[in-house]
C-alpha positions as CSV (number, residue, x, y, z in Angstrom):
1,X,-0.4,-17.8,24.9
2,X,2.4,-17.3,26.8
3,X,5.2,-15.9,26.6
4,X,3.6,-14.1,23.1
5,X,1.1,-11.8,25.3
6,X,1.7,-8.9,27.5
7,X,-0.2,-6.3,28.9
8,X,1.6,-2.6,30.1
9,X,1.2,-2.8,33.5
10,X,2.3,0.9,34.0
11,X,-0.7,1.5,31.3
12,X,-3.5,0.4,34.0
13,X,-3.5,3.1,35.8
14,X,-4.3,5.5,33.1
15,X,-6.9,3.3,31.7
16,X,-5.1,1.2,28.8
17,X,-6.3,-2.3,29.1
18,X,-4.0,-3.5,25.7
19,X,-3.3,-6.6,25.3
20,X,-0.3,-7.1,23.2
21,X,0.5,-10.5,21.1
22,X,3.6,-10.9,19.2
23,X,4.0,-12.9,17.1
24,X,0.3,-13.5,16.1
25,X,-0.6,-17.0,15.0
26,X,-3.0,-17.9,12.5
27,X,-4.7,-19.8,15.6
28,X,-4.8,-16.8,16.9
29,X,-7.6,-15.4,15.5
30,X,-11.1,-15.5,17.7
31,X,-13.3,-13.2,19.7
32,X,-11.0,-11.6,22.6
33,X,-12.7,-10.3,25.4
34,X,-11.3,-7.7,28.4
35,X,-13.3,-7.2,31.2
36,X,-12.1,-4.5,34.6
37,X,-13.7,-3.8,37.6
38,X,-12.9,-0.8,39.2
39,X,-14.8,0.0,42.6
40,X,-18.6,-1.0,41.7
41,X,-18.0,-0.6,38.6
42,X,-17.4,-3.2,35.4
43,X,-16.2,-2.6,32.3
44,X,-16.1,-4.8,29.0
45,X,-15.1,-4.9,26.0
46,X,-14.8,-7.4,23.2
47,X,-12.6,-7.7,20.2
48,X,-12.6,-9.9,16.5
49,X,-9.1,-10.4,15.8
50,X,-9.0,-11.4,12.0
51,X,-5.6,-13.1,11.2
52,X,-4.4,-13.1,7.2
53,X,-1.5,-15.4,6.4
54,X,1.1,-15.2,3.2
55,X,3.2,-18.1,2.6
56,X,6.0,-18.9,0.4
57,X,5.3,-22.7,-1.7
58,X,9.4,-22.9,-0.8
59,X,11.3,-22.0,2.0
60,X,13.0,-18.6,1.7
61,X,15.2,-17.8,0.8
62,X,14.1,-18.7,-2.9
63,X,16.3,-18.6,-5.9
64,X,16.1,-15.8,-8.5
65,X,14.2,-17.0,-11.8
66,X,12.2,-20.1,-9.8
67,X,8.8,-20.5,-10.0
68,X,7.1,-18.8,-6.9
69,X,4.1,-19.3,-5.0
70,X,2.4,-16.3,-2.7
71,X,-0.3,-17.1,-0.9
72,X,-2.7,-15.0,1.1
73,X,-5.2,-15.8,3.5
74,X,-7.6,-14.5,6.3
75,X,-9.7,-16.1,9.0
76,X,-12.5,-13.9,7.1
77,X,-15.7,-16.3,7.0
78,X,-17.6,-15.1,4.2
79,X,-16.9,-16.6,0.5
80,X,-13.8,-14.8,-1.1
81,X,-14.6,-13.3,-4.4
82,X,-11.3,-11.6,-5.5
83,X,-7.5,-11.0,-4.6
84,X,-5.9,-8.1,-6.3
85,X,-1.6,-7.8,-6.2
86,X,-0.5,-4.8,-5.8
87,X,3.2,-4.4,-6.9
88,X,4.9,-0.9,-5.2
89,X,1.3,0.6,-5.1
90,X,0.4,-0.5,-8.8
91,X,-2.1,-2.7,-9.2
92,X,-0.8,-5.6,-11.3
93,X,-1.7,-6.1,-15.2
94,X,-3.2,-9.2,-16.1
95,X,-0.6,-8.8,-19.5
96,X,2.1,-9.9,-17.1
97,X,3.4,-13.5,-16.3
98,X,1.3,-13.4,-12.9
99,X,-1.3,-16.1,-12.8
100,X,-4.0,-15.4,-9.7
101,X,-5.8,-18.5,-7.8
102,X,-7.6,-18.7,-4.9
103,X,-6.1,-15.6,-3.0
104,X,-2.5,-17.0,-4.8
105,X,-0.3,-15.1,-6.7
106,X,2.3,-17.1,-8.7
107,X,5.1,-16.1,-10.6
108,X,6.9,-17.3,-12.8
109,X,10.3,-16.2,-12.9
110,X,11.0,-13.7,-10.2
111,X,13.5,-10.8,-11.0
112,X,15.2,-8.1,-9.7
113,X,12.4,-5.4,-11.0
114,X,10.0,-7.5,-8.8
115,X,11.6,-6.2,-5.6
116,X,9.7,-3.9,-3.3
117,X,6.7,-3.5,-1.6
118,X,3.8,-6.1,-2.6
119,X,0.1,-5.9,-1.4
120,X,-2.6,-8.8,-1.5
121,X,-6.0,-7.3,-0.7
122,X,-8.7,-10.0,-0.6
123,X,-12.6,-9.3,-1.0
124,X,-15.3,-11.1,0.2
125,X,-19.0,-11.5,-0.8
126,X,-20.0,-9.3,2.4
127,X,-17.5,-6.1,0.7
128,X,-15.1,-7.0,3.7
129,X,-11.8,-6.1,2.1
130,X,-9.0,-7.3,4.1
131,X,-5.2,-6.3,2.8
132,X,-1.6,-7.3,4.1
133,X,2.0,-5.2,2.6
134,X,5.2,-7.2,2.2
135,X,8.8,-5.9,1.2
136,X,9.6,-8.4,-1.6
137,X,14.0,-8.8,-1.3
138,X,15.6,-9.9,-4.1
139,X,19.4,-10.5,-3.7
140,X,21.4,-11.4,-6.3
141,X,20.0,-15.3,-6.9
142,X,18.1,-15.2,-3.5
143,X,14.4,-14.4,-2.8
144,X,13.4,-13.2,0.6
145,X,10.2,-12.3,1.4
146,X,9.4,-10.2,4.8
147,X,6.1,-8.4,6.6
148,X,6.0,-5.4,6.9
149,X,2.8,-4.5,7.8
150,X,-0.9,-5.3,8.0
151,X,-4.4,-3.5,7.0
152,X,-7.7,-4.2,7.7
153,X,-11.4,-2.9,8.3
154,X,-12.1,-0.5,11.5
155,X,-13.5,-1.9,14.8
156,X,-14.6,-4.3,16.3
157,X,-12.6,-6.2,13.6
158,X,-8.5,-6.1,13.4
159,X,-6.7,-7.8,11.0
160,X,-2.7,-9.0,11.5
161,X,-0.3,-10.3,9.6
162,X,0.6,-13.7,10.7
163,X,4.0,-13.5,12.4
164,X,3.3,-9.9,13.1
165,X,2.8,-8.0,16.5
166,X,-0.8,-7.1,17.0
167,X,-1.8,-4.3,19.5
């Protein structure tokens, strides 16, 4: 996985055994394991990194009033039972020309009021809910789509956005 990972060296001595990736890869999702040993002593621990993915059906940046495809994805196992939009914290109306599929989010003719900060939160038949925030760029006839952040359950589970840095 290098040159993506790194650990703080200068962190060891206090007891931070991070590992650092950057960016995170869709393949990077798995069970992570550290292990240290420190005079007679061992220590372990053990990590799910959960990766979710969004991905543009055309190559940004997208012109203003084409059709546009979001998708969004995790390396969650169980059966996914709903994706919600959320459109600067407002979950989206049903009314609107928005069309969900399959964790998808399509729409029709983007416009400058779609701009901001966009939220896919997917939800699986074990109630895992997994979530990932992007800043949606409009400008002028261009789209441009960038991460901004990831959410996810508590330990031992973290989930990344895909092209993110995960800690």
């Amino acid at each position: 996985m290098r040159p993506r990972v790194t650990v703080q060296d200068s962190a060891l001595r206090s007891g931070d055994f991070s590992l650092r990736i950057s960016p995170v890869r869709s393949s990077d999702a798995g069970l992570y394991e550290a292990r240290v040993a420190h005079n007679t002593e061992l220590l372990s621990c053990r990590l799910q990194l959960g990766v979710v993915t969004v991905t543009l059906s055309q190559p940004s940046p997208v012109v203003e009033n084409e059709p546009l495809l979001l998708s969004c994805n995790s390396s969650h196992r169980a059966r996914l039972v709903e994706t919600c939009w959320f459109h600067k914290g407002h979950l989206l109306p049903t009314s609107r020309p928005f069309c969900f599929w399959r964790g998808a989010h399509f729409m029709l003719r983007p416009a400058m009021s779609d701009a901001g900060s966009w939220r896919c939160q997917l939800r699986y038949s074990d109630d895992e809910i997994v979530s990932a925030t992007y800043n949606l760029q409009i400008l002028g006839n261009v789209l441009l789509l960038s991460g901004t952040g990831f959410s996810g359950p508590s330990n031992p589970i973290v989930y990344a956005a895909a092209g993110s840095a995960a800690d």
